[in-house]
C-alpha positions in Angstrom: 95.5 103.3 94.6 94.5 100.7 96.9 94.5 102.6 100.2 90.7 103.7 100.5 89.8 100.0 99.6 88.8 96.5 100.8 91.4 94.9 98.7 89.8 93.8 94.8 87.5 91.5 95.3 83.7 91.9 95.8 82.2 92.2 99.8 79.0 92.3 100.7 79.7 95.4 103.1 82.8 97.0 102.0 83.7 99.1 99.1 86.2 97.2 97.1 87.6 98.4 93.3 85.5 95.4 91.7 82.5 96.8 93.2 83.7 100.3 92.2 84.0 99.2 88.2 81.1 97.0 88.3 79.1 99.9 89.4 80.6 101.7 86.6 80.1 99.4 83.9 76.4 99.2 84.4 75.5 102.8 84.9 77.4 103.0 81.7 75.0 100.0 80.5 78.0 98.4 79.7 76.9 95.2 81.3 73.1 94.8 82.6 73.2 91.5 84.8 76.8 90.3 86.6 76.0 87.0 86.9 75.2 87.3 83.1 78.2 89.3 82.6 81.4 86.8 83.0 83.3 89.8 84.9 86.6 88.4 86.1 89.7 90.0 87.0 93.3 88.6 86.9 94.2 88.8 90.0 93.0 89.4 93.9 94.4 92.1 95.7 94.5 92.7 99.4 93.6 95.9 101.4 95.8 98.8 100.8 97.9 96.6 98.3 97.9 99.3 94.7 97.7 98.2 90.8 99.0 100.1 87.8 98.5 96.9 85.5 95.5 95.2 86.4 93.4 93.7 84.6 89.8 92.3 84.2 87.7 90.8 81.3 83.6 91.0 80.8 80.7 90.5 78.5 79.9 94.4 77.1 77.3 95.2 75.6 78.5 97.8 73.6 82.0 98.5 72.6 83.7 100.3 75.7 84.5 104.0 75.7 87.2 104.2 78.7 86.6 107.9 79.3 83.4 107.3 79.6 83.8 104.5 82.0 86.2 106.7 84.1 83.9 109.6 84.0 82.1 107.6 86.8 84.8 105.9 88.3 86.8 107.2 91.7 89.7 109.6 90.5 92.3 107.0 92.4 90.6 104.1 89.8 91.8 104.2 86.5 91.5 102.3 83.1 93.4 103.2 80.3 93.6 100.6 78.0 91.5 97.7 76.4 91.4 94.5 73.8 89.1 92.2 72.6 89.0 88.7 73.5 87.2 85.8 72.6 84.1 84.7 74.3 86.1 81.8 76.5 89.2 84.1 77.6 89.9 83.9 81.2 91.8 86.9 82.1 92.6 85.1 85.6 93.5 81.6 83.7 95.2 82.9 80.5 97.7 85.1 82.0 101.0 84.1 81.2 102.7 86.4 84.0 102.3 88.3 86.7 104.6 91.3 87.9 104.6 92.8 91.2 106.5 95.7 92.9 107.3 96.4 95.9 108.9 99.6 97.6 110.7 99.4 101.0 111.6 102.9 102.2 115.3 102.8 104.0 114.8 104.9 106.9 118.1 106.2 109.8 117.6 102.9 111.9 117.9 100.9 108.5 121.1 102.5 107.4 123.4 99.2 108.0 120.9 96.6 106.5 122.6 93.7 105.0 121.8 94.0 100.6 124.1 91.0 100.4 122.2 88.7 102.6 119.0 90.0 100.7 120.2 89.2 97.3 121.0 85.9 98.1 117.8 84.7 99.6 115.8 86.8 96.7 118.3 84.5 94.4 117.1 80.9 96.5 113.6 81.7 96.2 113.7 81.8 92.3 112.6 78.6 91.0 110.1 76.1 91.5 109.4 76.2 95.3 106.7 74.7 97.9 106.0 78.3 99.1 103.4 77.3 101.2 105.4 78.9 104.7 105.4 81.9 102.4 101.7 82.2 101.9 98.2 83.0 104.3 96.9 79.3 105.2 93.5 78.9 103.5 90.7 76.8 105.0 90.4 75.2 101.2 93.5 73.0 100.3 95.5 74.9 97.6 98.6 72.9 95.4 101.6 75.5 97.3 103.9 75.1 94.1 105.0 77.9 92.3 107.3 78.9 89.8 109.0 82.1 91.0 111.3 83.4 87.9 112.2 86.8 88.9 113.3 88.1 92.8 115.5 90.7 92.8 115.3 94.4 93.9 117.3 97.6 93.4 118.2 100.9 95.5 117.2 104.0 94.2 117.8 107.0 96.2 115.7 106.3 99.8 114.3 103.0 98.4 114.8 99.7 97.5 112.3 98.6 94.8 111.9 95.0 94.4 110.4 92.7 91.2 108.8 89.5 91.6 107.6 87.4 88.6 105.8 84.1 88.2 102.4 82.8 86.6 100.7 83.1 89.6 101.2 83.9 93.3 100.1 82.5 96.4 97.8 84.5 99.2 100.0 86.9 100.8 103.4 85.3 99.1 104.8 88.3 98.4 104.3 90.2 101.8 105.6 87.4 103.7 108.8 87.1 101.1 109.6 90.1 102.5 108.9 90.0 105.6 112.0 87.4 105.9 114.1 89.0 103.4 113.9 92.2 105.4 114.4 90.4 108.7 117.7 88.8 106.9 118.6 92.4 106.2 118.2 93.4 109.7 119.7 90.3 111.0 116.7 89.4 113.0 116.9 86.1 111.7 119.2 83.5 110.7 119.9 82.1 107.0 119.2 78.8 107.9 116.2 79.6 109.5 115.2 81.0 106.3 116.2 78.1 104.3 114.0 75.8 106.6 110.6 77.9 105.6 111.1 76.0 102.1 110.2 72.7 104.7 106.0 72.5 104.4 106.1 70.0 106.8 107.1 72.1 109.1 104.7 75.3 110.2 106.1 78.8 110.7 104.2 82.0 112.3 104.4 85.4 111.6 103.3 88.6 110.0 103.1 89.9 106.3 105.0 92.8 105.3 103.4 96.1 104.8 100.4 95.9 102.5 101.0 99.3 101.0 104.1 98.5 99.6 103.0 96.3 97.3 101.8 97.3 93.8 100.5 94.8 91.0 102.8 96.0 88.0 101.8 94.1 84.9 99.7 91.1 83.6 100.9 90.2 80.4 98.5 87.7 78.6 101.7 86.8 75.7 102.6 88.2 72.5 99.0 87.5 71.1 97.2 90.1 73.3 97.9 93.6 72.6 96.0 96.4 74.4 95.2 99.8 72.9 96.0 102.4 75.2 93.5 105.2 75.5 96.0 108.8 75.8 93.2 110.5 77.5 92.8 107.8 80.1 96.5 107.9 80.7 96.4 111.6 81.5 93.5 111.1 83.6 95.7 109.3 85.9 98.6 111.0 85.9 97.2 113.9 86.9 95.7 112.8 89.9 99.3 111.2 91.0 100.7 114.3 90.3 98.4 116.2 92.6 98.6 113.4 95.1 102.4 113.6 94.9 102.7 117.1 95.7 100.5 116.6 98.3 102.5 113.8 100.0 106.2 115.2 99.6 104.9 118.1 101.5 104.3 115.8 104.3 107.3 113.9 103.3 109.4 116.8 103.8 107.9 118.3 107.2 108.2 114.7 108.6 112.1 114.6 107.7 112.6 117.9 109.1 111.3 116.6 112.4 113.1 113.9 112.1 116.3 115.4 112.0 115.5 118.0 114.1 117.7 118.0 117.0 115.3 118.2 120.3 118.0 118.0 122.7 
């Protein structure tokens, strides 16, 4: 859960969940030097942005006993399954896919957003794009084009949950995706507009969507890679969702009663 976090990746002076595991891994004595250790995870995750399928590859030392890993982990960090790989594996460079999630509550001032519209620019952005108005500009120059082979969401009850597939993602592709597929929705912006943002000679301004929407879903290495999945592990986490979800529909419900409490 990435909410008490500096995104994935390691800073100096901010607790991030690659600090959290590497910390892990060598009181464990799992790996004794990480510059020795050839940690690397799939993919880099921004503040507040959650995972229930990423992944990371290292150098142990002895073979891994998750359990025991998580026994010294955060209870909102979690690994439950594990392969072996050979000594060159890149777990960033030999994923195949990546799957992402992300969840858009429909609130009362929501409740005449456009799905059509939506579906029909989450159907133009699959393909092989310049997304580079869809992504954070980096100082370092970085090859925009990206093959985008699933877009599409669903409603489900209060929410609509959205899927996005490709290889790999640009810096903040996903949140800024939405941000203009939700501002379609909302008719805060035209569909040409839209359509021009696939210009990269042109430059376009404006804010990501909501980091805590997103969730990395999967990384899926190909039908060569299979994980064992460790039973214990898995319980390990669902029990601290479980007791985090009964905690937040309490609030969820005290905050809808306000909301439709009539004041007047």
């Amino acid at each position: 859960i990435g909410k008490n976090y500096y995104g994935s990746q390691r800073q100096l002076n901010h607790i991030t969940i690659e600090k959290c595991i590497i910390n892990a891994l060598m009181k464990k004595k799992y790996i004794i030097d990480v510059r020795n250790s050839g940690f690397e995870v799939a993919s880099r995750t921004d503040r507040y942005v959650s995972a229930r399928g990423a992944a990371f590859s290292f150098i142990a030392k002895k073979n891994p006993i998750l359990m025991e890993i998580n026994s010294v982990l955060p209870k909102d960090i979690g690994i439950w399954a594990k392969t072996g790989v050979p000594q060159d594996f890149s777990s960033r460079f030999n994923a195949v896919c990546r799957h992402y999630k992300y969840l858009f509550p429909i609130y009362s001032n929501d409740s005449n957003i456009n799905l059509d519209i939506m579906r029909k620019a989450c159907k133009d952005l699959v393909g092989r794009h310049d997304f580079t108005n869809f992504s954070k500009k980096d100082i370092e120059e970085v090859v925009a084009l990206r093959d985008l082979t699933i877009a599409r969401f669903e409603k489900h009850e209060h929410f609509l949950i959205f899927d996005f597939k490709s290889r790999a993602f640009l810096r903040q592709q996903i949140r800024r995706m939405m941000t203009k597929i939700l501002e379609l929705g909302r008719n805060q912006t035209s569909y040409d507009d839209f359509l021009l943002l696939f210009d990269s000679s042109k430059e376009f301004s404006y804010r990501p969507a909501d980091a805590n929407g997103l969730i990395l879903w999967d990384v899926d290495y190909g039908q060569n890679l299979r994980f064992e999945i460790d039973k214990k592990s898995v319980e390990r986490m669902k029990t601290f969702l479980l007791k985090s979800l009964e905690k937040f529909d309490l609030k969820s419900r005290l905050f809808h009663i306000m909301e439709q409490d009539d004041l007047s």
